[in-house]
PLY file of the C-alpha trace (Angstrom):
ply
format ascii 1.0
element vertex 254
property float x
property float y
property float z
element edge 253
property int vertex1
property int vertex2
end_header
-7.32 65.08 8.02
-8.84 61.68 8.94
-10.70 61.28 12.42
-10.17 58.60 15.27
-13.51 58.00 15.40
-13.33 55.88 12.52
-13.42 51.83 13.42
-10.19 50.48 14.77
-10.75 47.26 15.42
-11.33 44.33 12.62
-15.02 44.02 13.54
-15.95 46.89 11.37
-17.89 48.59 14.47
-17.57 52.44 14.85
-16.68 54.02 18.12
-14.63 56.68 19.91
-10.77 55.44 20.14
-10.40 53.37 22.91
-6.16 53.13 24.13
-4.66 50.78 21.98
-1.20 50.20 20.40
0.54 52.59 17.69
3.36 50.40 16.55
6.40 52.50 15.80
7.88 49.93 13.20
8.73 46.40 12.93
11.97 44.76 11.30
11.34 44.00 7.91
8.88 41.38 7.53
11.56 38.51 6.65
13.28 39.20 9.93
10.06 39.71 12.14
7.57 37.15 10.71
5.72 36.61 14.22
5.63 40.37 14.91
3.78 41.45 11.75
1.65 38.19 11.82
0.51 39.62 15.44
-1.08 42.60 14.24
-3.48 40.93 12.51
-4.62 38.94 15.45
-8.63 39.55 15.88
-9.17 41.47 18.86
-5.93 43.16 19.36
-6.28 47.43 20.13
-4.44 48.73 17.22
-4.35 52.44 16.12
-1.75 51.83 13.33
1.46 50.42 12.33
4.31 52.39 10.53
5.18 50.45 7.58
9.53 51.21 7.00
11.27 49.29 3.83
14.14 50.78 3.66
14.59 54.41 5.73
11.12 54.87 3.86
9.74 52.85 0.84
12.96 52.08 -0.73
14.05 52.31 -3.91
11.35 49.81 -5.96
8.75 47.93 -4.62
9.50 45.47 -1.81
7.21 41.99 -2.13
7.32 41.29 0.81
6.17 44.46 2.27
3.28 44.35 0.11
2.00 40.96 1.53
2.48 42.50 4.98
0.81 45.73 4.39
-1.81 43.64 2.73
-2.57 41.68 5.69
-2.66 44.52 7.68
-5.05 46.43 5.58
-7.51 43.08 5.37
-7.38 42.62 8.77
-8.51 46.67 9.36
-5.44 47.81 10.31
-4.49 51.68 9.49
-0.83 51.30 7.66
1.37 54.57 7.98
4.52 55.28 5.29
7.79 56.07 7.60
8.62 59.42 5.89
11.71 61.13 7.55
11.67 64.55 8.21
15.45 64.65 9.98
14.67 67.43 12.38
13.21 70.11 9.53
16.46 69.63 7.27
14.92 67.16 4.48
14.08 67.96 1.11
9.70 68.89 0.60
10.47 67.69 -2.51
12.31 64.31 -1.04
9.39 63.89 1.31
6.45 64.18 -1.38
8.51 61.81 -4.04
8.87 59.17 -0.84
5.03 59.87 0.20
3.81 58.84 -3.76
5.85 55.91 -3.80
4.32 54.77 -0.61
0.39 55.60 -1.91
1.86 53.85 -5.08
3.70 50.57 -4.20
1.71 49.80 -0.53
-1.69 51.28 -0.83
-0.50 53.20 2.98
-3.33 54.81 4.65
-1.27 57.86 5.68
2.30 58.99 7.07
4.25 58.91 10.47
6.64 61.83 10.57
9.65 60.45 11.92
11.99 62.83 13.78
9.39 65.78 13.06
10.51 69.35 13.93
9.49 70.87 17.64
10.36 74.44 17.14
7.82 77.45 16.23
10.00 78.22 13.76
9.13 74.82 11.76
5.60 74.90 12.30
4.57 76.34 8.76
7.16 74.24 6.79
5.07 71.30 8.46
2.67 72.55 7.67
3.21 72.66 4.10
4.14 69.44 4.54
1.30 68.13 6.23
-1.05 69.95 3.80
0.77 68.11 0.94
0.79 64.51 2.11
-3.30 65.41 3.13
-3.72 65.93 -0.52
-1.87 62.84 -1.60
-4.18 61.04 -0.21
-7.80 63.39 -1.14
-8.02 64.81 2.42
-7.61 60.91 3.91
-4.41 60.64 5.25
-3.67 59.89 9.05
-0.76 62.00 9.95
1.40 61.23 13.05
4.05 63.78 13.98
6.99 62.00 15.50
8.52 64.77 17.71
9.37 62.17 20.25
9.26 65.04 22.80
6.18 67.63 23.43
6.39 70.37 20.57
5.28 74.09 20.21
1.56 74.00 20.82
1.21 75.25 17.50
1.79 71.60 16.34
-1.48 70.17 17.63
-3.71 71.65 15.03
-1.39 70.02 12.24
-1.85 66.90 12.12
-4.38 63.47 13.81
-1.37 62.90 16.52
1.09 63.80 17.74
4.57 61.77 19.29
4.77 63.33 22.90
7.57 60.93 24.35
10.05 58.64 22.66
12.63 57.11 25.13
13.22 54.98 27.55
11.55 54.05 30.87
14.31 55.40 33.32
12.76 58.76 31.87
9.61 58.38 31.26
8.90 57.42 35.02
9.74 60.61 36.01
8.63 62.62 32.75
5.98 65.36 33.09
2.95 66.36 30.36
3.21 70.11 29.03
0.43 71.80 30.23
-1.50 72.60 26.86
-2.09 68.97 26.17
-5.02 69.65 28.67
-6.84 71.06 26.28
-7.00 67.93 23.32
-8.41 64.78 24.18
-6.07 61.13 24.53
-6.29 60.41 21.03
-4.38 63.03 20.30
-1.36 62.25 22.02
1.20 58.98 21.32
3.74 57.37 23.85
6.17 55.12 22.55
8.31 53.41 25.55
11.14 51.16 25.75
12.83 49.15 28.05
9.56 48.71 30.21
10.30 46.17 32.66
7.09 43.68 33.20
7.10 45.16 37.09
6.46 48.00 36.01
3.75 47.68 33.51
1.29 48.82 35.10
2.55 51.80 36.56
3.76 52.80 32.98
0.13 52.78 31.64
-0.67 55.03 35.02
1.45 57.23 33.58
-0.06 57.07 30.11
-3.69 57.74 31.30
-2.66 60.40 34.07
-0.56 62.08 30.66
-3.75 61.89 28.69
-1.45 59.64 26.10
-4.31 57.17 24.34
-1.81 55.56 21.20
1.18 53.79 22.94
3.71 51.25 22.70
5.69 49.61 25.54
8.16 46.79 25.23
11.25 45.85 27.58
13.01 45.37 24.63
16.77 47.84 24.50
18.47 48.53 21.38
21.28 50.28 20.58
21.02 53.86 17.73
21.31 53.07 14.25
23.49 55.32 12.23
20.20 57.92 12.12
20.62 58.06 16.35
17.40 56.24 16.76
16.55 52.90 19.39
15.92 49.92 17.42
14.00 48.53 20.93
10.50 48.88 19.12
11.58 46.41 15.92
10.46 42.95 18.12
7.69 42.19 20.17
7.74 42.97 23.90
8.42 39.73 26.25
4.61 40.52 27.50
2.78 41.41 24.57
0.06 38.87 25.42
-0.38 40.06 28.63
-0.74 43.76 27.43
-3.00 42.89 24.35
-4.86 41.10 26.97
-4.76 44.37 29.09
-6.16 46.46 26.74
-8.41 44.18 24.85
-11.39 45.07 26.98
-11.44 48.17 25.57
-11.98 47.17 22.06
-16.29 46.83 21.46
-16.51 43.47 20.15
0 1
1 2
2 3
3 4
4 5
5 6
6 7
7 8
8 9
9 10
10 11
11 12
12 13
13 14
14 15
15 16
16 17
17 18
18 19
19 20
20 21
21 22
22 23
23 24
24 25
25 26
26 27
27 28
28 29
29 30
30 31
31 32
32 33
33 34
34 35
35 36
36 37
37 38
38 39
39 40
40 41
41 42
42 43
43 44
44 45
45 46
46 47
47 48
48 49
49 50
50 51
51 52
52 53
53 54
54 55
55 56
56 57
57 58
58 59
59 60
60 61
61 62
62 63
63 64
64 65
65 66
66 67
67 68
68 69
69 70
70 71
71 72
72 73
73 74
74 75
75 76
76 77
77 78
78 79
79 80
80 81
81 82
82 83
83 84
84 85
85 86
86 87
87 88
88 89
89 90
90 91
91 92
92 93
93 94
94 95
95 96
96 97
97 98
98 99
99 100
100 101
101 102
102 103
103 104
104 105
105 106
106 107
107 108
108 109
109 110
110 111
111 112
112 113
113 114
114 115
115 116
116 117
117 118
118 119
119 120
120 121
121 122
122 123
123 124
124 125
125 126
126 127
127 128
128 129
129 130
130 131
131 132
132 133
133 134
134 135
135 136
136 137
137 138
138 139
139 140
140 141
141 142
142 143
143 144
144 145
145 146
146 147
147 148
148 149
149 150
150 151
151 152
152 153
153 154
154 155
155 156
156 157
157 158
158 159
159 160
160 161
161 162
162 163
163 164
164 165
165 166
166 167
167 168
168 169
169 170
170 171
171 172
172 173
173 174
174 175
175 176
176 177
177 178
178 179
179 180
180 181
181 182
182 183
183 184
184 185
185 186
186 187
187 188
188 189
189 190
190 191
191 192
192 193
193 194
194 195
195 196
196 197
197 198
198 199
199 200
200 201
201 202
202 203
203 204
204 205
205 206
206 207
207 208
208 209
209 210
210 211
211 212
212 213
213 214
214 215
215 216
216 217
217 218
218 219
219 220
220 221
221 222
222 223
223 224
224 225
225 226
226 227
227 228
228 229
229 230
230 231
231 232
232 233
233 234
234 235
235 236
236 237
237 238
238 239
239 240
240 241
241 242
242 243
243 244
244 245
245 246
246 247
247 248
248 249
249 250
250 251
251 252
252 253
């Protein structure tokens, strides 16, 4: 399992994770040119991006894709493979074909778990799945578990991170941290937030560093579900993204 004390920021220093953006997964890189062109921005706090052709990495290489995840990679930036897990009912040997093709075809530096089990009753099939994709990669893979909602404790000791909340601000106001995160530091924990309204910015990332949460993404961007049930809000930039890059930047040792 890979360690966030590893550099995250495109000046090649080493330090302890400072809170910084974990970007869920931008349209494909035809549709969302600016977005993808913004991660490479010097200076910007960014944990990862999840990297998602096609519902994972498609059926043959994407071109386009590969420039992006290039970038990315050049620039420092961690690149996940979307691999999903649809709730513990997906195929291990689905999952490990998609994982290859990812290590293959973009080069990924590990996996976000999209729609991850929560249950007690999952936790050793992810593990076995999480042991896998570790190997894939010769012990070097970041793993994110996207529960999008806090999981058996069980989960923590899986994987680098773990997906906490997924949703919307009119919940995640009012949302409350499970007790056993107390025990793991921020960089264990991810928020991902939509529909953020720039008023409220800065009681959102109150709530993030009250909630120990040290990966997240805001934007005030809605979406409706796609035909998987999931918020397409995180596929643009927010409205403020300069102001929160600006926000966080401090953070980042130059």
């Amino acid at each position: 399992m890979s360690h966030l004390t590893t550099p995250t920021t495109t000046t090649g220093a080493v330090q302890e994770q400072e809170t910084g953006f974990g970007v869920p997964g931008y349209a494909h890189p035809l549709l969302a040119p600016v977005e993808w062109a913004e991660l490479t921005r010097p200076g910007t706090p960014l944990h990862w991006a999840v990297l998602d052709v096609a519902d994972g990495p498609g059926d043959r290489p994407d071109p386009h894709c590969l420039e992006a995840a290039g970038r990315l990679k050049n620039a420092g930036v961690r690149v996940l493979g979307h691999l999903d897990l649809r709730h513990g009912s997906r195929d291990f040997g689905e999952i490990v074909s998609d994982a290859h093709r990812f290590l293959d075809w973009y080069k990924v530096d590990g996996f976000y778990l999209d729609r991850c089990p929560t249950d007690r009753v999952d936790l050793p099939e992810v593990r076995r799945v999480a042991a896998t994709l570790e190997a894939v990669l010769d012990g070097e893979a970041h793993l994110v578990l996207g529960h999008g909602t806090h999981p058996y404790p069980g989960y923590a000791e899986t994987a680098d991170q773990l997906v906490t909340f997924r949703g919307p601000w009119t919940d995640y106001r009012w949302s409350q941290v499970a007790e056993w995160t107390a025990e793991y530091p921020p960089e264990k924990f991810v928020h991902l937030v939509h529909g953020v309204p720039r008023s409220h910015l800065d009681e959102a990332m109150r709530i993030a560093r009250w909630q120990g949460a040290g990966t997240i993404f805001f934007t005030d961007r809605t979406g409706r579900p796609d035909h998987n049930g999931r918020i397409n809000a995180f596929q643009t930039l927010p409205g403020y993204w300069d102001e929160i890059v600006s926000r966080l930047g401090p953070g980042v040792s130059e």
